[in-house]
C-alpha positions as CSV (number, residue, x, y, z in Angstrom):
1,X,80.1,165.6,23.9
2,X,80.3,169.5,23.9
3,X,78.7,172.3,26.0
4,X,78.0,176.1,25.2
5,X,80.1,178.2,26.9
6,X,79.1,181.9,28.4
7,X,80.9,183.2,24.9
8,X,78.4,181.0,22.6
9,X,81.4,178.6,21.7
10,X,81.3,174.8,22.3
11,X,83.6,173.4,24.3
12,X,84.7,169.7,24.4
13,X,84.0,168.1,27.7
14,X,86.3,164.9,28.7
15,X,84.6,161.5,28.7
16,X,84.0,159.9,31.9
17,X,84.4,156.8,32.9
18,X,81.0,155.2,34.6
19,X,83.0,152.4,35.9
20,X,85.0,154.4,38.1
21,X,82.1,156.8,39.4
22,X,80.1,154.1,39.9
23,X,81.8,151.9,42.5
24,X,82.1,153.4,45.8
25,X,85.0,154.1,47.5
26,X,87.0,150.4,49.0
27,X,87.2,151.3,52.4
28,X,90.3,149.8,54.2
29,X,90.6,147.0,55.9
30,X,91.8,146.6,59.1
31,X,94.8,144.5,59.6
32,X,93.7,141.2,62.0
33,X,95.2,141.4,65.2
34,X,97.2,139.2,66.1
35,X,95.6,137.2,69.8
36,X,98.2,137.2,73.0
37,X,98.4,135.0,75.5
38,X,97.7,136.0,78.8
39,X,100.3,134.9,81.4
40,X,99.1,134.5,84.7
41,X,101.8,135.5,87.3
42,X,101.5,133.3,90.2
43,X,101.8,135.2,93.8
44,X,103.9,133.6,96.3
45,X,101.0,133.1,98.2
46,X,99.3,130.7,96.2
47,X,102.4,129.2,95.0
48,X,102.8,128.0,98.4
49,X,99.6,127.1,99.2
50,X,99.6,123.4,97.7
51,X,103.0,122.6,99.2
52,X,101.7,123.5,102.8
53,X,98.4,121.6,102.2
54,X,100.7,118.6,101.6
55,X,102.8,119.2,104.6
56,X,99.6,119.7,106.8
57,X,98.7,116.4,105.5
58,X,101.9,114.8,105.7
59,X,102.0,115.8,109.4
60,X,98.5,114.8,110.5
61,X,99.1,111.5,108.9
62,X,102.9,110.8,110.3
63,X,102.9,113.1,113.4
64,X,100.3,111.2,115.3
65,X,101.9,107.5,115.3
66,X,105.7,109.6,115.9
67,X,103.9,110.6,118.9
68,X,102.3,107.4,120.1
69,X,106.0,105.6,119.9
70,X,107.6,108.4,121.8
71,X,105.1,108.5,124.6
72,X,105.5,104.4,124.3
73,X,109.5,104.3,124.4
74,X,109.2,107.4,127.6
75,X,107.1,104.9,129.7
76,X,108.8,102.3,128.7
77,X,112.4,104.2,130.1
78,X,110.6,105.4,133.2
79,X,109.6,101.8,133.9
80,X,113.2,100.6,133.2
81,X,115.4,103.1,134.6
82,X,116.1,102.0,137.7
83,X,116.8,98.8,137.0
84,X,115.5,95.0,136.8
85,X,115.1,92.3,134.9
86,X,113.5,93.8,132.3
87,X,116.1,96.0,129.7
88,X,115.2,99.4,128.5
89,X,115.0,101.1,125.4
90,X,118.9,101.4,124.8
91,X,120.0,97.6,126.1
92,X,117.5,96.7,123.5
93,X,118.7,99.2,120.8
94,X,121.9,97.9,121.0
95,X,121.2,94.6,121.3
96,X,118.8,94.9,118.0
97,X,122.0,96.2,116.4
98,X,123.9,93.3,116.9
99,X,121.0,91.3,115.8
100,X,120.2,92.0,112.6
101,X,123.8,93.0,111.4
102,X,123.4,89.4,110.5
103,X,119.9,88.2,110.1
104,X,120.8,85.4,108.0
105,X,123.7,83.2,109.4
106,X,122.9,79.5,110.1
107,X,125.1,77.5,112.4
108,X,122.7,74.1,112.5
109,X,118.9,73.5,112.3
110,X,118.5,75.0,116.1
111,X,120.4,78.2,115.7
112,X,119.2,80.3,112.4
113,X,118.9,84.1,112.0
114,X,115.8,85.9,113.4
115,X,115.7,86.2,109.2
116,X,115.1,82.8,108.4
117,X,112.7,82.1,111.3
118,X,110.7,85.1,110.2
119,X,110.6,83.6,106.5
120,X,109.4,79.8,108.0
121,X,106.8,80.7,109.9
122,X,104.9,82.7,107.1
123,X,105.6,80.2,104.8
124,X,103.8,78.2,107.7
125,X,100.9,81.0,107.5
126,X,100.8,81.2,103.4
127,X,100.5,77.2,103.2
128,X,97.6,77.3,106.0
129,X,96.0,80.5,104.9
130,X,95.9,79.2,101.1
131,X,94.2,76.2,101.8
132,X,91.8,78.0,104.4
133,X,91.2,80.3,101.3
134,X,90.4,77.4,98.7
135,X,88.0,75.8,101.1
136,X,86.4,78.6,103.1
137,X,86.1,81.3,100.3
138,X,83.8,78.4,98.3
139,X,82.3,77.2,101.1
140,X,81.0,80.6,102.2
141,X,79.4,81.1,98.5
142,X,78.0,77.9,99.3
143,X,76.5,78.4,102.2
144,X,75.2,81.7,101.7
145,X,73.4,80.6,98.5
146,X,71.1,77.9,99.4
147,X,69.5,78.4,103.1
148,X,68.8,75.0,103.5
149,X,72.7,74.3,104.0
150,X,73.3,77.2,105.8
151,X,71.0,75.6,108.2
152,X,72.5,72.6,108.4
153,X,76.3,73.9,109.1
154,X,75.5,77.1,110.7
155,X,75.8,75.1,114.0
156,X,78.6,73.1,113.5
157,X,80.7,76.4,113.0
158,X,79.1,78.1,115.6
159,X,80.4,75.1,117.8
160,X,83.9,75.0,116.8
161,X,84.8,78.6,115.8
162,X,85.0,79.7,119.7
163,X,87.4,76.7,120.4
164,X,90.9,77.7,121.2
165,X,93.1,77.5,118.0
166,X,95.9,75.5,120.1
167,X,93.2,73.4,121.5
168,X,93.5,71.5,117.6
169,X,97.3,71.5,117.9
170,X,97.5,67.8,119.8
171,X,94.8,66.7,117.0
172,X,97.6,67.8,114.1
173,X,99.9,66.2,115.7
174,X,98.1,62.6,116.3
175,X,97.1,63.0,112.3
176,X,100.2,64.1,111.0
177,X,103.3,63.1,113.3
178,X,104.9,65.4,112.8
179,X,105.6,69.3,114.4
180,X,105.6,71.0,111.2
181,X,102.4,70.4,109.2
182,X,100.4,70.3,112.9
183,X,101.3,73.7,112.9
184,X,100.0,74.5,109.4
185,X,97.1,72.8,109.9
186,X,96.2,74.7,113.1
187,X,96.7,78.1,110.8
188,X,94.2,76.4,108.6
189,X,91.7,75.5,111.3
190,X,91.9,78.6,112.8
191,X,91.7,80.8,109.7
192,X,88.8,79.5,107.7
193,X,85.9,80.6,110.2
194,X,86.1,84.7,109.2
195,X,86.4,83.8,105.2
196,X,83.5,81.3,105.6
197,X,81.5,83.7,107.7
198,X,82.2,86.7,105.8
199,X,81.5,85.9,102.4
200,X,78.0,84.0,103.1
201,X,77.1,87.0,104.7
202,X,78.3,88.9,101.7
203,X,76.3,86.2,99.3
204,X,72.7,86.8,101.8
205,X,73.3,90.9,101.1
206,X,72.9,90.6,97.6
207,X,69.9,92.3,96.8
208,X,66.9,89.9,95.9
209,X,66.6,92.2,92.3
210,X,69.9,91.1,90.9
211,X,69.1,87.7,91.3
212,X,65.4,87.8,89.8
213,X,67.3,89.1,87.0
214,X,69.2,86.8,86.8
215,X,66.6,84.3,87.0
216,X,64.8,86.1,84.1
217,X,67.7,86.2,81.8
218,X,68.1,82.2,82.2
219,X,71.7,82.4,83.8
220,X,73.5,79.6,84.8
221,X,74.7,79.3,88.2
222,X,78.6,79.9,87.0
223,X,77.3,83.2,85.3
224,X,75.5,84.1,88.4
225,X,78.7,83.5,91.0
226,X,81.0,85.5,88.8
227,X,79.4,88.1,86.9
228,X,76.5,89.2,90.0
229,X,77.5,87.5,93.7
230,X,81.4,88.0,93.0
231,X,81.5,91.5,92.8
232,X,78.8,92.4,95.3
233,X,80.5,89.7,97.6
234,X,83.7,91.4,97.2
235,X,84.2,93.5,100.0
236,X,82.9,91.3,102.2
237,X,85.4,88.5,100.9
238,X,88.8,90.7,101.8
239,X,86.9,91.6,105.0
240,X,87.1,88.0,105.9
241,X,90.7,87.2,104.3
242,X,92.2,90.6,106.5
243,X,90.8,88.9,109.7
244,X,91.9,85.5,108.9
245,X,95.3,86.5,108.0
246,X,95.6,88.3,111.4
247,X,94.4,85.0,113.0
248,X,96.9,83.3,111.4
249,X,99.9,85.2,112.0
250,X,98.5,85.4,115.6
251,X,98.4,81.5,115.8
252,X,101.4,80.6,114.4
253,X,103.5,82.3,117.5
254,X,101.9,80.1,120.4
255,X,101.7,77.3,117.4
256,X,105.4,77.2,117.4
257,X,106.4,77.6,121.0
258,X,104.8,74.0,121.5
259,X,106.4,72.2,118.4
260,X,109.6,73.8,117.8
261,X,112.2,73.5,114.8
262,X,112.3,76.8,112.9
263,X,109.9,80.2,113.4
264,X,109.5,83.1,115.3
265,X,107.5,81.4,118.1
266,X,110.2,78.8,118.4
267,X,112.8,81.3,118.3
268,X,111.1,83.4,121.4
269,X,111.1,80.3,123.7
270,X,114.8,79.1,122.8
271,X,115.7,83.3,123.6
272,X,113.6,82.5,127.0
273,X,115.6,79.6,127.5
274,X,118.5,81.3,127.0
275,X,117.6,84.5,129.4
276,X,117.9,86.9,126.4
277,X,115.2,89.3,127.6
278,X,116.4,91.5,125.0
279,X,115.6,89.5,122.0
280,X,112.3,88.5,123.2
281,X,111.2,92.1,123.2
282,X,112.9,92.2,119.8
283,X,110.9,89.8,118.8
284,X,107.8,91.2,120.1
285,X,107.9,93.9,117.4
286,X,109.3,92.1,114.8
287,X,106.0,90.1,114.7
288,X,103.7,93.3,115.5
289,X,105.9,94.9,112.3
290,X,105.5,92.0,109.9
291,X,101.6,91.5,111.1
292,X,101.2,95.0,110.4
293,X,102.8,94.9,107.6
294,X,100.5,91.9,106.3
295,X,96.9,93.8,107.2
296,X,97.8,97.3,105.3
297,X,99.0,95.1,101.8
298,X,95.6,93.4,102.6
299,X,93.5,96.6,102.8
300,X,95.5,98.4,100.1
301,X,94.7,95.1,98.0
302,X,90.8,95.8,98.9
303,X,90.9,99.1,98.1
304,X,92.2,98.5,94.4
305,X,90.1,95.6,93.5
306,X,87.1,97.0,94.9
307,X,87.8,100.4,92.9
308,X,88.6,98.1,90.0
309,X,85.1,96.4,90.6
310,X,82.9,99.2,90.9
């Protein structure tokens, strides 16, 4: 293509390209940008905070009880410092010393280790507790179910339950003849009442919907014990078994005492005979330890079955 110039001559202009003229201009793109974590610098402040909320609770849950054995152990060695027949804190110390360096020896049937009476008499409570549970735990489903029987044995317990458990000690031993199952029967007499009591009132709690359901649905009564009365009955079940195991462990002391051979009871009386003041008190917390020890396996085992429940 050519175009008159000023002097009246053509001139060849250069082609251009319509591609290039047409598209606009690429503008540049901006390089993404690479994210960066953000690190949070912790302050000293609140990096301490959690390890003093734990300490606070450590304290407020081990101080008080520290406390209450102090103030126990200072009476205790103001009563006893001047003297008497009772030891203090430090003849008993020592003498606990000596005691269980050897917990275990055996020198004939009447002279064992405080161990091995320990162990007897709660296999004395297991035996008696067990078969107080696989009577008393059914019973009280029982009972609590259908009104009509609760009728009918509500006053029978009611009439034995306040009698003394050592009151059905001389009854053990006419059945049995012998010391050793009398006392595990008296464990069993004496232990069933709470479990029985407990769990029927735990069955007559349930609401009235569950079981109308139930009724609806055409359960049988297996399918309404375990999948509707068992877990609402729960709680009130290890209410009962907590109580009857400190029952239990109470009994089988006094039990003992009166029918000798091997166990804790039997053990304080022979220490009695002996004049060993200082083992008796031993003895003394050895059975509020291991009855202690008993009840908070019993309520941790409630908590995790009843969480497991829920």
């Amino acid at each position: 293509m050519s175009t008159l110039t000023m002097n009246g001559e053509f001139s060849a202009e250069k082609p251009v390209d319509r591609e290039k003229t047409s598209k606009p201009a690429a503008t540049p793109v901006a390089e993404p940008v690479k994210e960066t974590k953000m690190t949070s610098v912790a302050t000293p402040a609140a990096a301490g905070t959690p390890f003093s909320e734990k300490l606070a609770g450590f304290g407020r849950a081990i101080l008080p009880p520290v406390l209450g054995m102090l103030l126990l152990i200072g009476i205790w060695h103001v009563a006893t410092h001047k003297g008497g027949s009772i030891p203090g804190p430090a003849q008993v110390w020592n003498a606990a010393v000596v005691l269980f360096s050897d917990p275990f020896y055996s020198n004939g049937p009447n002279d064992q280790g405080i161990g091995w009476n320990v162990l007897s008499s709660l296999q004395r409570v297991g035996i008696g507790f067990g078969f107080a549970a696989l009577v008393g735990i059914p019973l009280g489903f029982i009972l609590g179910r259908f009104t009509f029987l609760s009728s009918m044995v509500n006053p029978i317990i009611s009439l034995l339950r306040p009698v003394s458990p050592l009151a059905w000690l001389p009854i053990g031993l006419l059945v049995f003849k012998k010391a050793d199952p009398a006392a595990t029967y008296t464990i069993f007499i004496c232990s069933i009442w709470p479990m029985i009591m407990n769990t029927a009132q735990g069955v007559q709690r349930v609401p009235q919907d569950y079981l109308n359901v139930a009724r609806v649905l055409a359960l049988s009564e297996w399918k309404i014990v375990t999948k509707i009365l068992f877990p609402a009955v729960l709680p009130y079940m290890l209410t009962g078994i907590r109580l009857s195991i400190g029952t239990a462990w109470l009994v089988i002391v006094a039990a003992e005492m009166l029918t000798g051979g091997v166990g804790i009871g039997f053990w304080v009386w022979d220490e009695w005979n002996n004049l060993k003041v200082e083992h008796i008190i031993i003895a003394i917390f050895v059975i509020g330890i291991v009855g202690l020890i008993l009840e908070q396996m019993l309520i941790l085992l409630a908590k995790k079955l009843t969480k497991e429940s829920s």
